[in-house]
C-alpha positions as CSV (number, residue, x, y, z in Angstrom):
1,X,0.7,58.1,175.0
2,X,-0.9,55.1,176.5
3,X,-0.4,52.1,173.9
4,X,-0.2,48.5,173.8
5,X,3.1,48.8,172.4
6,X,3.8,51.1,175.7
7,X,2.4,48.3,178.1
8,X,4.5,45.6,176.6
9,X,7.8,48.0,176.9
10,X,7.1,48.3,180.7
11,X,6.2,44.7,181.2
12,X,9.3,43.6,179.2
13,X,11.5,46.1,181.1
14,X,10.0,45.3,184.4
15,X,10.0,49.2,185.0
16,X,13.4,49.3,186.8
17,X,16.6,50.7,186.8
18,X,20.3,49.5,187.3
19,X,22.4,52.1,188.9
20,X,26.1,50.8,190.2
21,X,24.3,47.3,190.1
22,X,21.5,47.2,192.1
23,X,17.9,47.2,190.6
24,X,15.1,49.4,191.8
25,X,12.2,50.3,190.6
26,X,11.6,53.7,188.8
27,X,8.8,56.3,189.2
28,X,5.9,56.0,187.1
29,X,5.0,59.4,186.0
30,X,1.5,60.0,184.2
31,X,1.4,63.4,182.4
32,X,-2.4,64.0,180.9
33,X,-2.5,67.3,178.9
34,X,-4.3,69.2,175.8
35,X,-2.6,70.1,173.0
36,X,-3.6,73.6,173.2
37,X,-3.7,74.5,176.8
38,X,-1.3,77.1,178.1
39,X,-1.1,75.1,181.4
40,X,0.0,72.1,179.6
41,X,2.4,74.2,177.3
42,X,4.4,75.9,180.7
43,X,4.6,72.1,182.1
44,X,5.5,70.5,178.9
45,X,8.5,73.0,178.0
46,X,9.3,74.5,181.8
47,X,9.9,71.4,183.6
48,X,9.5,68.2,181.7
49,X,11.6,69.1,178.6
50,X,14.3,70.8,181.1
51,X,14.2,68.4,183.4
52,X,13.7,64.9,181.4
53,X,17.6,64.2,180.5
54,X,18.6,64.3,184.3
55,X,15.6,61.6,185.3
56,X,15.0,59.9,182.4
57,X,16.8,56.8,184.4
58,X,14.9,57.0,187.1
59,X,11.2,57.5,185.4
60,X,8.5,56.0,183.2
61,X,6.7,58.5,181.5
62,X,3.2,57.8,179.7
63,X,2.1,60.6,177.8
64,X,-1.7,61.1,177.5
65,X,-2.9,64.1,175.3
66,X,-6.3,64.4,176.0
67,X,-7.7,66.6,179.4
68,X,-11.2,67.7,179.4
69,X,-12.0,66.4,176.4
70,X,-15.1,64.4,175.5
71,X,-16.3,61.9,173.1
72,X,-19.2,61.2,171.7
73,X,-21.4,58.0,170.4
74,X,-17.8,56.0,171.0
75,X,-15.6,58.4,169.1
76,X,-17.8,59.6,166.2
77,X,-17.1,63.0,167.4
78,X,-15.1,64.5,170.1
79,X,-15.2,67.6,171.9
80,X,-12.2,69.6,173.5
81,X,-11.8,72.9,176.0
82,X,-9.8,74.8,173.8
83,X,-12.3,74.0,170.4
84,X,-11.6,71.6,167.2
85,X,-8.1,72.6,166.5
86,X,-7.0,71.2,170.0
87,X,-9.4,67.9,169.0
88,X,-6.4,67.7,166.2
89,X,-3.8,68.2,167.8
90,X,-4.9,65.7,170.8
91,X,-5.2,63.2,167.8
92,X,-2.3,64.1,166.1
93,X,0.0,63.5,169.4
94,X,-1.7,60.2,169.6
95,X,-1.0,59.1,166.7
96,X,2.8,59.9,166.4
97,X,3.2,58.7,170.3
98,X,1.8,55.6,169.1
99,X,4.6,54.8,166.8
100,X,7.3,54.1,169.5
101,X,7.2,52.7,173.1
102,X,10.8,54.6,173.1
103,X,10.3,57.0,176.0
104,X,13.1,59.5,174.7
105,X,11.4,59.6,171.8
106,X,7.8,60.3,172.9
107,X,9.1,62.9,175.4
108,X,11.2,64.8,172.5
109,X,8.3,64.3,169.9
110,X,5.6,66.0,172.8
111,X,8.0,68.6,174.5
112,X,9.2,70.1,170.6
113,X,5.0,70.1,169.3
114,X,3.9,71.7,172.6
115,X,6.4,74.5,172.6
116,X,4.9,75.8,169.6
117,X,7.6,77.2,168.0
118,X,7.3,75.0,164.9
119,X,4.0,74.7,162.8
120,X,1.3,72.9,163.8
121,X,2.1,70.1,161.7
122,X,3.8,66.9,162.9
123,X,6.6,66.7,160.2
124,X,9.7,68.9,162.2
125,X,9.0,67.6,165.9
126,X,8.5,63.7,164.6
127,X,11.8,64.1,162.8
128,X,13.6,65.3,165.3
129,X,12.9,62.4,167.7
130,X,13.4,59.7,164.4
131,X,9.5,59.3,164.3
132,X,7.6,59.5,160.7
133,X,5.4,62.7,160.7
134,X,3.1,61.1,158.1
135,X,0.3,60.0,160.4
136,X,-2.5,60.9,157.3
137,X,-3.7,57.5,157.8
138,X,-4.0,57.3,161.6
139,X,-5.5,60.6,161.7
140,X,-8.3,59.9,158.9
141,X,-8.9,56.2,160.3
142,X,-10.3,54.4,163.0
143,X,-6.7,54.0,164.8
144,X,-6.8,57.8,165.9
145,X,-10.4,57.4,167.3
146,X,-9.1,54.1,169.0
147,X,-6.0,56.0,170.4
148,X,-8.4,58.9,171.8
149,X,-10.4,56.6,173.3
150,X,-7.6,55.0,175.6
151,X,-6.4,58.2,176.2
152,X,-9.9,59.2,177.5
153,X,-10.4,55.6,179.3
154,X,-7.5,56.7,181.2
155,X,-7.9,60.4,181.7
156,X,-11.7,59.8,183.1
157,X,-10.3,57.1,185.8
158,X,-8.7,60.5,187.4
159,X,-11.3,62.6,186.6
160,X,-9.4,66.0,186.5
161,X,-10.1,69.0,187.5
162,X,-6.8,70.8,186.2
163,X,-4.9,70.5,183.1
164,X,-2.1,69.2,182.9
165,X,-2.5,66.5,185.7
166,X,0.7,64.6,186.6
167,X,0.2,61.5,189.0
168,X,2.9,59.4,190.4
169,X,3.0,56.3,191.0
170,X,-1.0,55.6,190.1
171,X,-1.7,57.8,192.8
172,X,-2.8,61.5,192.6
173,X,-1.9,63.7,195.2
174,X,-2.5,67.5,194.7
175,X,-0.1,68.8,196.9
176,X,2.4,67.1,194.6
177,X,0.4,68.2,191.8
178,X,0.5,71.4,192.8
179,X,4.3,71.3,193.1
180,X,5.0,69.5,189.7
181,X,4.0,72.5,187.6
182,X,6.7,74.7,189.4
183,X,9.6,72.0,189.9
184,X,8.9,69.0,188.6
185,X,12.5,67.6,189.2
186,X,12.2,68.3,193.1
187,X,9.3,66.1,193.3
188,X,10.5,63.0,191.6
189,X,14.2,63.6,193.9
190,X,11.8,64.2,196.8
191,X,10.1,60.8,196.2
192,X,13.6,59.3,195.5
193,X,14.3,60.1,198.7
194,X,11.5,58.8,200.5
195,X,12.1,55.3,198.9
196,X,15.6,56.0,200.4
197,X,16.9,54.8,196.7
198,X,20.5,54.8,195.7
199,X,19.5,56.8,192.2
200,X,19.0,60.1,194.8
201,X,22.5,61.3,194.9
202,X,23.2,60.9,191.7
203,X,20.2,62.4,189.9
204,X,19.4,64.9,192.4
């Protein structure tokens, strides 16, 4: 999820990686998805969960959960594709995303709560990435309207037409959209390999 706390972790980091001493940049992966679309669900738990240990060196991940969504007279009400239950769950993932700019973290938290093999709640899937599932007080205050908005702020500067929408690098491109939601992994090595970085042989 898009957060201050994420911007200062990329700033401080200077979004790079070390591998055998040199420094390069890694590839900045925006994933923007609904809670409840099936779309997003295949992406979420066929190729980012699959495929995150083997790249998490090589990308920055920001998670936003909100898609077609819309709000309302600035967030007094909000209005989702798949109906209020996805609203929550949009929210929800906000709010525990917002907790941590640790990457591992938010990608664990977003991959176990989109599989949907646990309930609905936030309590299992926070606690399994070391995140407090407790978010009653983000969810019933102003801070989960605030979080919605940013993920909206970005989401609409993209304007998508599919859900989930993955962009690299700032950039969308549909051809590697359209790839990303079969083989996610071959994209980022195939972009690896354009930059002609040293991280290719190793990851890919």
């Amino acid at each position: 999820m898009f957060s201050i706390k994420l911007m200062i972790f990329l700033i401080a980091s200077g979004a790079t990686i070390t591998i055998t001493g040199a420094v390069e940049e890694k590839i900045n992966v925006l994933v923007m998805y609904e809670s409840l679309c099936p779309d997003s669900v295949r992406f979420m738990t066929n190729q980012l969960g699959p495929n995150y240990d083997s790249l998490k060196d090589v990308i920055n991940v920001n998670l936003v959960p909100f898609g077609k969504s819309e709000s309302v007279n600035n967030g007094a009400q909000f209005f989702c594709q798949h109906g209020p239950a996805e609203c929550e769950g949009n929210r929800m993932q906000s709010c525990v995303l917002d907790q941590t700019s640790n990457q591992d973290a938010q990608v664990k938290f977003a991959v176990c709560q989109m599989s949907g093999q646990y309930d609905s709640s936030s309590q299992y899937c926070a606690q399994l990435a070391g995140l407090s599932g407790d978010i009653t007080e983000c969810m019933n205050s102003d801070l989960g309207t605030v979080l919605q908005l940013e993920a909206e702020k970005i989401t609409k500067i993209y304007d998508p037409s599919f859900v989930p929408t993955i962009v690299y690098d700032g950039k969308f491109d549909q051809k590697l959209q359209d790839r990303s939601l079969s083989n996610f992994k071959d994209v980022v090595c195939s972009l690896l390999q354009e930059r002609g970085s040293i991280a290719f042989n190793t990851v890919c």
